[in-house]
C-alpha positions in Angstrom: 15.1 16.1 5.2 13.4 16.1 2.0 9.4 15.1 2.1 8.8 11.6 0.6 8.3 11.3 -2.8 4.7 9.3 -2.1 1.1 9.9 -1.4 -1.7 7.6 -0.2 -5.1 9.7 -1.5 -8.4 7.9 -1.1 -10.4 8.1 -4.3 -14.2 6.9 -5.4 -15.2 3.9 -5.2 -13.4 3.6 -1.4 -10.1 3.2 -2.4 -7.0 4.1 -1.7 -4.6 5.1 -4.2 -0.6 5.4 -4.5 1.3 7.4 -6.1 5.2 7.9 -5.8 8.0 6.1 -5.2 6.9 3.4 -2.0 10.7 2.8 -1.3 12.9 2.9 2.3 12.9 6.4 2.3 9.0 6.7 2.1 7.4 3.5 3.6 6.8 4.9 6.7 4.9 8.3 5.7 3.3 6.2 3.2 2.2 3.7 6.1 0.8 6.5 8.1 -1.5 8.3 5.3 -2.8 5.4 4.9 -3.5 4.5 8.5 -5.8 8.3 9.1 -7.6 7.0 5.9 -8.4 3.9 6.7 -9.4 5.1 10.1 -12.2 8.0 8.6 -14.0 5.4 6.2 -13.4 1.8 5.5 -12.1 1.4 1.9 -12.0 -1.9 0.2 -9.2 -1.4 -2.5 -5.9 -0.6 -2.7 -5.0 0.4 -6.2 -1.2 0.6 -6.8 -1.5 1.7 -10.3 0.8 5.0 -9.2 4.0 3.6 -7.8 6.9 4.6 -9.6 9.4 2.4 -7.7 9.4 -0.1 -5.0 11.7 -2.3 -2.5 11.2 -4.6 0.1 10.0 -1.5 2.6 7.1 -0.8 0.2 6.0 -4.3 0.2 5.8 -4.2 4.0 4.2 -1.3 4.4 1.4 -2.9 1.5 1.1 -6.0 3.7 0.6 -3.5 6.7 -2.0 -1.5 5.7 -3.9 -5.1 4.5 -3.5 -6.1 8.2 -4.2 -2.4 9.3 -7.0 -2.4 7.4 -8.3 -7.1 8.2 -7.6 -5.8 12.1 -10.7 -2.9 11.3 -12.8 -5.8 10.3 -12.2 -4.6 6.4 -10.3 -6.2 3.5 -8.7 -4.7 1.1 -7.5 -5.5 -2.9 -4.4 -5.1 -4.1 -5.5 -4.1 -8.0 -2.4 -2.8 -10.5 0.1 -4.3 -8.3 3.6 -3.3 -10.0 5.3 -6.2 -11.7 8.8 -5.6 -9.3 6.3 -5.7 -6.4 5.3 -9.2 -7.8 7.8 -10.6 -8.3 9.5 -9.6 -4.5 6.0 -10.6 -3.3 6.9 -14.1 -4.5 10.6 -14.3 -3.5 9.4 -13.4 -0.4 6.6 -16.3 -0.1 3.9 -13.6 0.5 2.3 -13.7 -2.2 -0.8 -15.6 -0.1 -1.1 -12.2 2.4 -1.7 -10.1 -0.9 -4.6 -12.3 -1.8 
């Protein structure tokens, strides 16, 4: 099985940064990075600025590392969210849990 073609790094000011393709394939890894970070240091933005393609897995695994992160008593901000993301994010009536 090839690795997935994603990282979650976290990066000055506490954020946490994507880069890759957040897609079926690579949600879950994706989900996980993110998880260890947010468990080290609380971060308070989630810059998306990186993702080179998405789908309805990498918009759950955003709204899961919000609630990951709301359940450590933080909150993150999406910031550069990627217009495909949008617009799924308000297909989906989400758009509110992004906020």
């Amino acid at each position: 099985m090839a690795a997935p073609d994603v990282d979650i790094r976290s990066t000055s000011p506490a954020t946490l940064a994507v880069t890759g393709a957040l897609v079926f394939d690579s949600a879950a890894h994706a989900l996980k990075q993110a998880d260890e970070l947010l468990k080290k240091t609380p971060h308070d933005t989630l810059d998306l600025a990186g993702v080179t393609a998405t789908d309805s897995a990498g918009l759950a695994c955003v709204l899961a590392v919000l609630a990951t992160a709301r359940r450590q008593g933080g909150k993150l901000r999406v910031v550069n969210m990627p217009a495909s993301l949008d617009a799924l994010a308000r297909v989906c009536e989400v758009e509110p849990l992004l906020a």
